[in-house]
C-alpha positions as CSV (number, residue, x, y, z in Angstrom):
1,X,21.0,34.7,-59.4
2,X,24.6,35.3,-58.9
3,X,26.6,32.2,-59.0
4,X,29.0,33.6,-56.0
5,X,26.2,33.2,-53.4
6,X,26.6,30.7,-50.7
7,X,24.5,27.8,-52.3
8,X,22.1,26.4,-49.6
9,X,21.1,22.5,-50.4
10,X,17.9,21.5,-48.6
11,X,18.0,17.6,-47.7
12,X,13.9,16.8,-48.3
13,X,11.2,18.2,-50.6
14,X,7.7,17.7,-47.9
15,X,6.1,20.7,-46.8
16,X,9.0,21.9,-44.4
17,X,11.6,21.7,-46.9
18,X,9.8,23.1,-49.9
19,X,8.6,25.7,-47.5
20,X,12.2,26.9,-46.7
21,X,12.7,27.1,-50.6
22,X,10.2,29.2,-51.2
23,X,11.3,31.3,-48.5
24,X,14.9,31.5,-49.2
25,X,14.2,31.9,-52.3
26,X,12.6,36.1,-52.3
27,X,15.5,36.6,-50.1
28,X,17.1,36.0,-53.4
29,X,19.5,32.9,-51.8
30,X,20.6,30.1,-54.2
31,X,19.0,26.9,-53.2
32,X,18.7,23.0,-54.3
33,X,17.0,20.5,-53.1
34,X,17.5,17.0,-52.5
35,X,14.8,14.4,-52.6
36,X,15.1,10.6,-52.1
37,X,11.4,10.1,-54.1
38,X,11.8,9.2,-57.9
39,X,9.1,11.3,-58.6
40,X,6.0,13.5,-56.6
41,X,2.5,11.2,-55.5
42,X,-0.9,12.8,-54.7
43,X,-0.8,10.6,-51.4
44,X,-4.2,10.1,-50.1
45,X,-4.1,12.1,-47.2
46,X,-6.0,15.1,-45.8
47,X,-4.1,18.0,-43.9
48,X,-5.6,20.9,-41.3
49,X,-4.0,23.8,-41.7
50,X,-4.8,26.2,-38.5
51,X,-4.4,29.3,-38.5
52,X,-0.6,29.6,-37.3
53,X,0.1,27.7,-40.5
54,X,-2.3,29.3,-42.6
55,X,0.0,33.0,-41.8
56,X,2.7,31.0,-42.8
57,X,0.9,30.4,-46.5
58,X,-1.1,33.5,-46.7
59,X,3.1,35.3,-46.6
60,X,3.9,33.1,-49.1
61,X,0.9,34.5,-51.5
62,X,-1.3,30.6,-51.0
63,X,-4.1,31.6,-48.7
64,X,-6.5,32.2,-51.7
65,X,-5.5,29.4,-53.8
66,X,-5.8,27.1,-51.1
67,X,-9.0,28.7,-50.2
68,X,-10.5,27.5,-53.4
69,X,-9.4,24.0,-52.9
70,X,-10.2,23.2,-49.4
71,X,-12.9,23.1,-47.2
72,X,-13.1,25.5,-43.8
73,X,-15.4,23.6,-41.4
74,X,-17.8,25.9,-39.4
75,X,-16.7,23.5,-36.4
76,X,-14.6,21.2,-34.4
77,X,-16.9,18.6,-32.9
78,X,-15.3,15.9,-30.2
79,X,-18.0,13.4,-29.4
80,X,-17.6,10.8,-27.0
81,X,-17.2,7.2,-28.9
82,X,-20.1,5.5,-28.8
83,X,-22.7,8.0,-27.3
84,X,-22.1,10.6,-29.9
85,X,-22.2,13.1,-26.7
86,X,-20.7,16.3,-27.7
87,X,-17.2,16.5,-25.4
88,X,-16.4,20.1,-26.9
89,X,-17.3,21.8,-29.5
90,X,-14.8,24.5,-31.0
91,X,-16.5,26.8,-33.4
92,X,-14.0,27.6,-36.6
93,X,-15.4,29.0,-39.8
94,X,-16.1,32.4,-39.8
95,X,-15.9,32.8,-35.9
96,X,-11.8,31.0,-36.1
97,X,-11.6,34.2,-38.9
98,X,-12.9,36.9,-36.6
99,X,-10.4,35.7,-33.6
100,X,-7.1,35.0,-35.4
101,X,-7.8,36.8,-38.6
102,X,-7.1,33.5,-41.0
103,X,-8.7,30.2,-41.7
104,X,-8.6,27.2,-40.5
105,X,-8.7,24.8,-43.6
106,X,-9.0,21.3,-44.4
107,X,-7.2,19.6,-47.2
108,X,-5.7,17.2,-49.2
109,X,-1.9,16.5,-48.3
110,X,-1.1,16.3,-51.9
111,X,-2.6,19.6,-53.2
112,X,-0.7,21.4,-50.5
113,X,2.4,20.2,-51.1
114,X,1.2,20.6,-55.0
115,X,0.7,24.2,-53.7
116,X,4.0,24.5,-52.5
117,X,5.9,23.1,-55.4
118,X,4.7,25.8,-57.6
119,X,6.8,28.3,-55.3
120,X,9.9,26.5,-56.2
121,X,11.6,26.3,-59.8
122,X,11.7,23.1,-60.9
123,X,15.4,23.3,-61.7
124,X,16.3,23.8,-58.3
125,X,14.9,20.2,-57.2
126,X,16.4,16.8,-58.1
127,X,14.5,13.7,-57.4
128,X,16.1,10.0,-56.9
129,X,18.6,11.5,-54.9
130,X,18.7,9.5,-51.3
131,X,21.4,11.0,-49.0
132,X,24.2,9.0,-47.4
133,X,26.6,11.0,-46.3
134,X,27.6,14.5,-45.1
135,X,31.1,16.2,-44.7
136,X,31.9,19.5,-43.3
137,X,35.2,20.7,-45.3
138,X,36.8,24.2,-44.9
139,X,35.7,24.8,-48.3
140,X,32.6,23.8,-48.1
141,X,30.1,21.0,-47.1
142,X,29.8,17.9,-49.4
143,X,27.0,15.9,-50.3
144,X,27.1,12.0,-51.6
145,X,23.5,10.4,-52.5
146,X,23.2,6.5,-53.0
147,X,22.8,7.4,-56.4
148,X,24.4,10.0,-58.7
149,X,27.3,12.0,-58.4
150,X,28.0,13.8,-55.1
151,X,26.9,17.6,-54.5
152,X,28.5,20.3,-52.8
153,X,27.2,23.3,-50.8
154,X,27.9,26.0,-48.3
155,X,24.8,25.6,-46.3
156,X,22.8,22.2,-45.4
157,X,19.2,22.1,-44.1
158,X,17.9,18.9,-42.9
159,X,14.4,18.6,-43.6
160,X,14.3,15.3,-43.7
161,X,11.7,13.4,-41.7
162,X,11.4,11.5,-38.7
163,X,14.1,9.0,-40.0
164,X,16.3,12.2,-41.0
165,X,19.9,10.6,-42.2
166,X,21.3,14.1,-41.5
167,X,20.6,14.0,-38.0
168,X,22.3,10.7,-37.7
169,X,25.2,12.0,-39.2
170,X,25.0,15.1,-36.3
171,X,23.7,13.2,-33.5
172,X,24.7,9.7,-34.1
173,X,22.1,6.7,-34.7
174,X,19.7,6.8,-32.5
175,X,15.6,4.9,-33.6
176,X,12.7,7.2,-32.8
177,X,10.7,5.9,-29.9
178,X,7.2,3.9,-30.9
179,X,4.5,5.0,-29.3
180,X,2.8,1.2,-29.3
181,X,0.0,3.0,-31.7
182,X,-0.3,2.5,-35.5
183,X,-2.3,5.1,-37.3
184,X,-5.1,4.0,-40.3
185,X,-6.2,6.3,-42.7
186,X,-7.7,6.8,-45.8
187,X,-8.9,9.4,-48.5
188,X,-12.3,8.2,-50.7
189,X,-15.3,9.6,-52.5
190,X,-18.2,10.6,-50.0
191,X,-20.7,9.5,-52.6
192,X,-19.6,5.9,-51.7
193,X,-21.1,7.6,-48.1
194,X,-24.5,6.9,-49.8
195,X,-27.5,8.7,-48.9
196,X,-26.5,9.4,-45.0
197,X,-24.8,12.2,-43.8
198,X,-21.1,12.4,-41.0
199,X,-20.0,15.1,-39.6
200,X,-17.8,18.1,-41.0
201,X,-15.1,17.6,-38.9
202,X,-15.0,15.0,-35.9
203,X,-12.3,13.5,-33.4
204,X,-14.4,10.1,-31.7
205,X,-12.4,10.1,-28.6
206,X,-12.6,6.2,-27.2
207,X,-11.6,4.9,-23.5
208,X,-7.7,3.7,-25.6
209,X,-8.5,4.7,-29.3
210,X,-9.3,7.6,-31.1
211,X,-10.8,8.4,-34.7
212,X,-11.2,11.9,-36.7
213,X,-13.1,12.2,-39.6
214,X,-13.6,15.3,-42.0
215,X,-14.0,16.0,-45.7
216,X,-10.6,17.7,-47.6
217,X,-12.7,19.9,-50.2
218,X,-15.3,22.7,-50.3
219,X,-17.7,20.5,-52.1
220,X,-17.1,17.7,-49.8
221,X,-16.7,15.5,-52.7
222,X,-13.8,13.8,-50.6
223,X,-14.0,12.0,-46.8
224,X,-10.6,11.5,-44.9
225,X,-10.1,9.5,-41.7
226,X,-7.0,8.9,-39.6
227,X,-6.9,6.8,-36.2
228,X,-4.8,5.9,-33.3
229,X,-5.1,2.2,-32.1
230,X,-2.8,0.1,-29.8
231,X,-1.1,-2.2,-32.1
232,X,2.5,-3.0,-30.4
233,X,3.8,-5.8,-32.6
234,X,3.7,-2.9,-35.7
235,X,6.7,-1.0,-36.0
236,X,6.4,-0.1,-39.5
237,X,6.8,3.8,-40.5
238,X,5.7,4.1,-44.3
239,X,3.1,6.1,-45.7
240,X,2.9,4.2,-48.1
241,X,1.9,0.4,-46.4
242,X,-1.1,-0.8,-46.7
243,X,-3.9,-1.6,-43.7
244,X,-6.3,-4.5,-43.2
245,X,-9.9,-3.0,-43.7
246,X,-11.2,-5.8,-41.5
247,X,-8.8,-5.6,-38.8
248,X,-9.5,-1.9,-38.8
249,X,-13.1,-2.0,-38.7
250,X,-12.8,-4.8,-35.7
251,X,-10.8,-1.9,-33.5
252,X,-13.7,0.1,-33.7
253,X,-16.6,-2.3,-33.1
254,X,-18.6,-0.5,-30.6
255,X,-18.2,2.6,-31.7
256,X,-20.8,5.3,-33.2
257,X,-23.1,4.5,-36.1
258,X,-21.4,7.1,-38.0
259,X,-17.6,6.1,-37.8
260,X,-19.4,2.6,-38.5
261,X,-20.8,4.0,-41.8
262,X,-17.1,5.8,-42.6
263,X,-15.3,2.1,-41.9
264,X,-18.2,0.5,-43.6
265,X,-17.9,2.5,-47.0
266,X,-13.9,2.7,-47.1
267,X,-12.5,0.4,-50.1
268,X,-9.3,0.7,-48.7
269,X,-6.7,1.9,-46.1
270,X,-2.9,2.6,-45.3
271,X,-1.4,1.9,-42.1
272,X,1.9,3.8,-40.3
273,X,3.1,3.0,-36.7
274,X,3.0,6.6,-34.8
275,X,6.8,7.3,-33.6
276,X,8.1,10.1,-31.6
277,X,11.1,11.7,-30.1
278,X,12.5,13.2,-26.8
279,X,13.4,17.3,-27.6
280,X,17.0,16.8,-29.1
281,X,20.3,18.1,-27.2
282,X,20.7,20.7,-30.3
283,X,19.3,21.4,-34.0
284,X,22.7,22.3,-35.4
285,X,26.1,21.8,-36.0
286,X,28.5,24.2,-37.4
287,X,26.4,24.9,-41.2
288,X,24.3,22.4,-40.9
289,X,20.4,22.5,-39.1
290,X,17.7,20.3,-38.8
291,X,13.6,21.5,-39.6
292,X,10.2,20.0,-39.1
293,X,10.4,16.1,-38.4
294,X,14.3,15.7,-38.3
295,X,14.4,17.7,-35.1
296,X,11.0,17.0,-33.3
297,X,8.8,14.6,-34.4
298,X,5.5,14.7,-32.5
299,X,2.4,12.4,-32.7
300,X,-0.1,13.6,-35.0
301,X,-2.8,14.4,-31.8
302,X,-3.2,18.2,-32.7
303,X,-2.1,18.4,-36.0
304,X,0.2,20.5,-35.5
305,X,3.3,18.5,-37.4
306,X,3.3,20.3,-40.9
307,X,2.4,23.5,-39.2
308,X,5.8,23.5,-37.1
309,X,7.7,22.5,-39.8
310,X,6.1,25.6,-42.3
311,X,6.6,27.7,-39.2
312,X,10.4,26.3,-38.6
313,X,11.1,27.7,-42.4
314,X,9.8,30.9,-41.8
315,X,11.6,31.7,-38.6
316,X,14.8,30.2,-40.2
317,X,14.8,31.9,-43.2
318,X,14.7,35.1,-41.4
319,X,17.5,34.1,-38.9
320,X,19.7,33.5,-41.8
321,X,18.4,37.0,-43.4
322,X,18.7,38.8,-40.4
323,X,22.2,37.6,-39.0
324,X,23.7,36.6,-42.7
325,X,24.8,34.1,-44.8
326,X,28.5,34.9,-43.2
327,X,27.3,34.0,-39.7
328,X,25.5,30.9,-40.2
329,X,26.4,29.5,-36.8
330,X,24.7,32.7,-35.4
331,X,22.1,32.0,-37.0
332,X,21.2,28.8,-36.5
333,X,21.8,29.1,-32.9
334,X,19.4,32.1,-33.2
335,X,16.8,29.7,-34.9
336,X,16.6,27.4,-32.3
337,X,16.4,29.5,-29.5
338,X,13.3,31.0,-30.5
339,X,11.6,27.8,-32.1
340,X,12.7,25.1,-29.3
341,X,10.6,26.2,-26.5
342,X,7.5,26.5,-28.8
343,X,7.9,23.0,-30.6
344,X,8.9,21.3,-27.1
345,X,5.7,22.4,-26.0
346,X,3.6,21.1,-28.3
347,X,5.4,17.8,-28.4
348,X,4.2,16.9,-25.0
349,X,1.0,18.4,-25.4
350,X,0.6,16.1,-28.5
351,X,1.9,13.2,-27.0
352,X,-0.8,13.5,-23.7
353,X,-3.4,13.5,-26.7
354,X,-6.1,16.1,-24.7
355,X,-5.8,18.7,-26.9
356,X,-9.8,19.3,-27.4
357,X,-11.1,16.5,-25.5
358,X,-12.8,19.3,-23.1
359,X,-12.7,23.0,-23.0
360,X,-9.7,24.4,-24.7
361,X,-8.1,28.1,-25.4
362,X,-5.8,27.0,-27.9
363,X,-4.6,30.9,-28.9
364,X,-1.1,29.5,-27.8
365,X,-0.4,27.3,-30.7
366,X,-2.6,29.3,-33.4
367,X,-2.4,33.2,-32.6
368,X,1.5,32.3,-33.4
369,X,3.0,34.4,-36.1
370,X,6.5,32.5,-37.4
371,X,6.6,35.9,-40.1
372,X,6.9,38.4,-36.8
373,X,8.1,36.1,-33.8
374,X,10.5,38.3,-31.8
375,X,14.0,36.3,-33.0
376,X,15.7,35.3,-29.9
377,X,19.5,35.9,-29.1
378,X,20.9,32.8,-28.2
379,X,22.3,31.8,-25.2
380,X,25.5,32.4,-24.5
381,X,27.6,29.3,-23.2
């Protein structure tokens, strides 16, 4: 790789950032990326992958791999809470395959992201590097980390999260709004199940709570769970807290036999408070631009986070491509006119939290195809 390209750092290494890596990367771009994390965790999470996302890795060569790895649900079952009434019932397997022409997929977060990293050499990542500051020079942008010697480059992308210090540094400080929710979930061995059976893939939609349940591989050897409960007093963000198994399992008294039996066999949970943001003023700033969480973090209600951030990449990547590396500005401005309506959009609809409760054509958020997305000229002032 020539050493006179414009070096691009990318500030996070989650799915959006190592995304944009990969991407950048077979445009032939020199790239590094900055992570805060001393090193990578399998977290115990599960992922969906819809089909919009699933274009996004089946360009980047990881539709078969992932294939292998996770499981494809034949359905999308919302039952009512305690009832177990069906609410709407979205068939996915090989009739999601026939209408979109992909898969929708459920895995673990960690095997994705494990996915990911193999796209990106390992030299181009340092680890233990937590951003504190960002300066735009006319020479060039430099970085300093809490830790380690400073970094420079001629192109920043902010990629990182909800909490994203680069956007502070853009857009001044400014706390993401809690929703009054806290989330619960949890990643453990279906045998622990015992000898009854739960449903592929379930959202429990209750009266001011919700629960989904599905297994992340294609033996269902593995059961995830993730919830939304009112809990105001908890403000804490951190995927890596731990939950109170009996404080969990007393939200959901009441509720199914089967989400009892999930709660029942769970030997343990982590706990995050859900937080969201108002659609930002701008994504930009001269050469620097914001992806995924660090310009609009959504609830998790149609799991459509990762899968705007993956799609963000793409439709970045090609901006830059597209309008070059000399008119970054351009092309940044280009990005977010043609991702802001799209991720605005499925903000709100996130945050009303209907998406599947009742009938639903949901070809706007999964027929979309970040690799062939008309690019949109921005507007002029």
């Amino acid at each position: 790789m020539a050493s006179d390209k414009p070096l691009i750092a990318i500030i996070g290494a989650g799915m959006g950032g190592l995304t944009a890596a990969a991407v950048l990367r077979r445009m032939g771009c020199e790239v590094r990326v900055f992570e805060q994390a001393a090193k990578f965790a399998r977290v115990g999470a599960g992922i969906q992958m819809s089909p919009n996302a699933m274009c996004v890795l089946r360009g980047l060569g990881l539709e078969e791999p992932l294939r292998r790895i996770g499981f494809q649900p034949p359905s999308w079952m919302n039952k009512t809470w305690d009832s177990g009434e069906m609410q709407f019932e979205f068939p996915l397997g090989a009739p999601v395959e026939a209408r979109y022409g992909l898969p929708y997929l459920m895995l673990h977060r960690g095997d994705l992201h494990q996915a990911l990293l193999s796209l990106v050499p390992p030299e181009w990542i340092e680890l233990n590097r937590q951003l504190v500051g960002v300066a735009q020079h006319s020479c060039g942008m430099e970085l300093r980390f809490s830790d380690g010697p400073p970094a420079r480059a001629d192109i920043v992308i902010a990629a990182d999260g909800v909490h994203s210090r680069v956007r502070e540094i853009l857009l001044g400080p400014e706390e993401p709004r809690f929703t009054g929710r806290a989330a619960y979930r949890a990643v453990f061995p279906a045998s622990l199940l015992g000898a009854g059976t739960v449903g592929h893939y379930t959202k429990w939609w209750g009266p001011d709570r919700h629960i989904v349940i599905y297994f992340v591989g294609p033996r269902k050897e593995e059961i995830y769970f993730v919830t939304s409960v009112p809990e105001p007093e908890y403000r804490r963000e951190s995927w890596s807290a731990r939950g109170d198994l009996g404080g969990l399992r007393k939200a959901f008294e009441g509720f199914h036999e089967e989400v009892q039996r999930v709660l029942a066999a769970c030997p343990e949970v982590h706990k995050w408070a859900i937080l969201e943001r108002d659609p930002l003023p701008r994504w930009s700033d001269g050469r620097i631009a914001l992806l995924g969480d660090a310009c609009h973090p959504m609830t998790p209600y149609m799991a459509q986070g990762a899968a705007t951030a993956l799609e963000d990449a793409v439709v970045l990547s090609r901006c830059i491509e597209e309008i070059g590396l000399g008119e970054m500005e351009t092309a940044f401005t280009c990005y977010e006119a043609t991702r802001k309506e799209r991720t605005s959009l499925i903000q709100l609809n996130s945050h009303l939290n209907r998406f599947m409760s009742g009938p639903t054509d949901p070809d706007w958020v999964y027929r979309y195809d970040a690799w062939r997305e008309p690019l949109r000229a921005p507007a002029r002032p």
